[in-house]
C-alpha positions as CSV (number, residue, x, y, z in Angstrom):
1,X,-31.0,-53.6,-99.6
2,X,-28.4,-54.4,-96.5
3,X,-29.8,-55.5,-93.0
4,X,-33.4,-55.3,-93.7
5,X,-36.1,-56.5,-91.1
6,X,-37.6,-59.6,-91.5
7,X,-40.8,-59.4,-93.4
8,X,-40.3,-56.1,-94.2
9,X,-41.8,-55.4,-97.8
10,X,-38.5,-53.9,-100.0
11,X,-39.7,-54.8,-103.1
12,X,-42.8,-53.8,-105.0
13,X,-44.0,-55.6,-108.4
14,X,-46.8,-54.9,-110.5
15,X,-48.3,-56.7,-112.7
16,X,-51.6,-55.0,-115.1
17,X,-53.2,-57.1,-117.2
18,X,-55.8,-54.2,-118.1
19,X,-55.7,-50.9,-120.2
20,X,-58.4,-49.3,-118.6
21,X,-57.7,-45.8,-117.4
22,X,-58.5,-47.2,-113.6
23,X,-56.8,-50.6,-113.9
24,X,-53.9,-48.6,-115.0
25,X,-53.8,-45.6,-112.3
26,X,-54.0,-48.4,-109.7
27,X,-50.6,-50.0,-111.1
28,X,-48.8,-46.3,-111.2
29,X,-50.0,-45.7,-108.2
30,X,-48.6,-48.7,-106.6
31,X,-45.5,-48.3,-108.0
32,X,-44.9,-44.6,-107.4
33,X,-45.8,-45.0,-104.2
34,X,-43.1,-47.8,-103.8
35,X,-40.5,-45.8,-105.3
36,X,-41.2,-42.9,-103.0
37,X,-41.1,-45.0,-100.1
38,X,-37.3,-46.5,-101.2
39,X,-38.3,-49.9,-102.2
40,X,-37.8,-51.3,-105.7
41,X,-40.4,-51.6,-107.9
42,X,-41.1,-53.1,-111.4
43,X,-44.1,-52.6,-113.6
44,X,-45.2,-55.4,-116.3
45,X,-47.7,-54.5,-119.0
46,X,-49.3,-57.7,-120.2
47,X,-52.5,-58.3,-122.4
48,X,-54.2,-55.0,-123.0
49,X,-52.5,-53.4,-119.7
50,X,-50.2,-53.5,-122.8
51,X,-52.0,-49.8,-124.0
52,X,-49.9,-47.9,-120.8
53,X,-47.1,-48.5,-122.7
54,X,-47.8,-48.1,-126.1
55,X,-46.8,-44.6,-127.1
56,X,-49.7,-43.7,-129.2
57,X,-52.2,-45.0,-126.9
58,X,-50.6,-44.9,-123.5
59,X,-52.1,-41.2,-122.9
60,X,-55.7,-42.3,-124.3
61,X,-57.0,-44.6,-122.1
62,X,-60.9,-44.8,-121.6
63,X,-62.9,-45.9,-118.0
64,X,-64.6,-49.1,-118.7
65,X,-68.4,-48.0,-118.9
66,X,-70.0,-51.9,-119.7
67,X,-69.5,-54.5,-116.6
68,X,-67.8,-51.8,-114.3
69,X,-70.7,-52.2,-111.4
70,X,-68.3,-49.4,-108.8
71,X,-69.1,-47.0,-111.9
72,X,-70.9,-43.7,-110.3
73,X,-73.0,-41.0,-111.7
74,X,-72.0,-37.3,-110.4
75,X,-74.7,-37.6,-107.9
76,X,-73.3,-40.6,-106.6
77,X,-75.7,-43.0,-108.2
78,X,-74.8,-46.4,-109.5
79,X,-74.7,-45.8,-113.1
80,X,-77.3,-48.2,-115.0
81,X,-75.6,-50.7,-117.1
82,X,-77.3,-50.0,-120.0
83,X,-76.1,-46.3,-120.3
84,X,-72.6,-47.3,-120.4
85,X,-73.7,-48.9,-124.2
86,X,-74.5,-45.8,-125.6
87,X,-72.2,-43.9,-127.9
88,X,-69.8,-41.6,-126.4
89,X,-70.9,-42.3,-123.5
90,X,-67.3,-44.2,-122.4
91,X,-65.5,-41.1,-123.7
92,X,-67.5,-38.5,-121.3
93,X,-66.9,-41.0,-118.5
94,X,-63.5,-40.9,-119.1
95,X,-63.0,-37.3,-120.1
96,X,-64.8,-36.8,-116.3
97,X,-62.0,-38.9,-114.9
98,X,-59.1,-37.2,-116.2
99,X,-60.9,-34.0,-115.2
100,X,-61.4,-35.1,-111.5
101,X,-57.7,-36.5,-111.6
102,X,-56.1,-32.9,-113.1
103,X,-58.0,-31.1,-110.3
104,X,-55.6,-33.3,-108.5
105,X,-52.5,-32.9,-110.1
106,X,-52.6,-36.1,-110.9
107,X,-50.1,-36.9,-114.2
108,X,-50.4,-38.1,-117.4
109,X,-49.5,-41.7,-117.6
110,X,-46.2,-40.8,-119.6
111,X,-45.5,-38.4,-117.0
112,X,-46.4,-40.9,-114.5
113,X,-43.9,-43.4,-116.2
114,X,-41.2,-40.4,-116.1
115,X,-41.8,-40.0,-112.0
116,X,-41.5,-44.0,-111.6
117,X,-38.5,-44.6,-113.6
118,X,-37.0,-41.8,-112.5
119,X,-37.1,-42.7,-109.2
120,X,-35.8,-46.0,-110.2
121,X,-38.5,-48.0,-111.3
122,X,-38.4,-50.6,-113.8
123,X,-41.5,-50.3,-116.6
124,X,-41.5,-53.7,-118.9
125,X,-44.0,-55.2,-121.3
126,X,-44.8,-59.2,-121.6
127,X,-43.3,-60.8,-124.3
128,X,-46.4,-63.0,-124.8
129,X,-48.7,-60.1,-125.2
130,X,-46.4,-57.8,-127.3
131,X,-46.4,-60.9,-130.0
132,X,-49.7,-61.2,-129.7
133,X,-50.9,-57.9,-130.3
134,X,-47.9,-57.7,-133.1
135,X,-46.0,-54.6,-131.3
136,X,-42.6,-54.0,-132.1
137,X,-39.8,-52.2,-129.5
138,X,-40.1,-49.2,-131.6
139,X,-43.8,-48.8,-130.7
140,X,-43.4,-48.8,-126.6
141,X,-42.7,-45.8,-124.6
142,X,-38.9,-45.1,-123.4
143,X,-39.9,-46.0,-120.2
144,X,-39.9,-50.0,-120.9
145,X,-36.5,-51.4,-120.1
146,X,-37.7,-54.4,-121.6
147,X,-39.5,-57.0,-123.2
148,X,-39.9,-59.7,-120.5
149,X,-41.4,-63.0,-120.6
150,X,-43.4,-63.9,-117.6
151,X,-40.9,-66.2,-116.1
152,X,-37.9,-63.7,-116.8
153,X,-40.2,-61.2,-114.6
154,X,-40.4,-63.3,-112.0
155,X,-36.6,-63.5,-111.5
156,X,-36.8,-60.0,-111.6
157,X,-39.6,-60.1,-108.9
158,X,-38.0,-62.7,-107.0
159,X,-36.2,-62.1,-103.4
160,X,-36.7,-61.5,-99.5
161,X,-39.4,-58.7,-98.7
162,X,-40.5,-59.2,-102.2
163,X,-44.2,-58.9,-102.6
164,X,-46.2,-59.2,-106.2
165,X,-49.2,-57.3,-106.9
166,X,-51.7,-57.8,-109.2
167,X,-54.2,-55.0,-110.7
């Protein structure tokens, strides 16, 4: 990017350490929004953010029910902490979630990945936690360019009007 004002953010990268179907949407969110706006953006998946890009789980994620203290009922009530333990209780949560987010055409997270990478975003997953959690190439969506270690995405990252977010 030619000529660009100094401190001007021009590119976006995003790094989500967590599978949770919130922790996730923030990260796509961020990144789609980058894209749209012209900047670069990257995506790294790392730890259990790892699940986004896992083809059979990236389009199952759950809302954390236990230790999410933001969590609200319907009537806008804090949800007690205790009734996030009970069974099924994180899967009607989250089935509420994706409701809310289709009422606002809000897409998939593979779809999601096909809007960002389209637009010319970068998806890739940490080295680190694809070892860890034993995943091999063929299990990751399309949509990861690579397998990165932290210090290769940084290169990546790295430049003027570069800013790093974490989710």
């Amino acid at each position: 990017m030619e000529n660009q004002e100094k401190g001007k953010i021009n590119k976006v990268s995003v790094i989500c350490s967590k599978g949770n179907l919130e922790d996730v949407y923030a990260a796509l969110v961020l990144a789609n929004g980058a894209v749209m706006d012209g900047k670069e953006a990257k995506v790294f998946f790392t730890f259990f953010g790892l699940d986004a890009v896992i083809k059979k789980r990236m389009n199952k994620l759950q809302t954390a029910t236990v230790g999410n203290p933001a969590l609200r009922m319907p009537n806008g009530a804090r949800m007690p902490k205790l009734l996030g333990m009970i069974p099924g209780i994180q899967k009607m949560v989250s089935n509420m979630m994706k409701k809310q987010m289709d009422e606002l055409d809000v897409p998939p997270v593979d779809e999601f990945m096909d809007m960002i990478t389209a637009g010319g975003g970068e998806v890739y997953a940490c080295q680190l936690a694809v070892d860890m959690f034993k995943v091999g190439k063929e299990d990751l969506s399309e949509h990861v360019s690579g397998i990165l270690t932290v210090g290769e995405f940084y290169e990546k990252a790295a430049g003027e009007g570069a800013q790093i977010i974490f989710t």
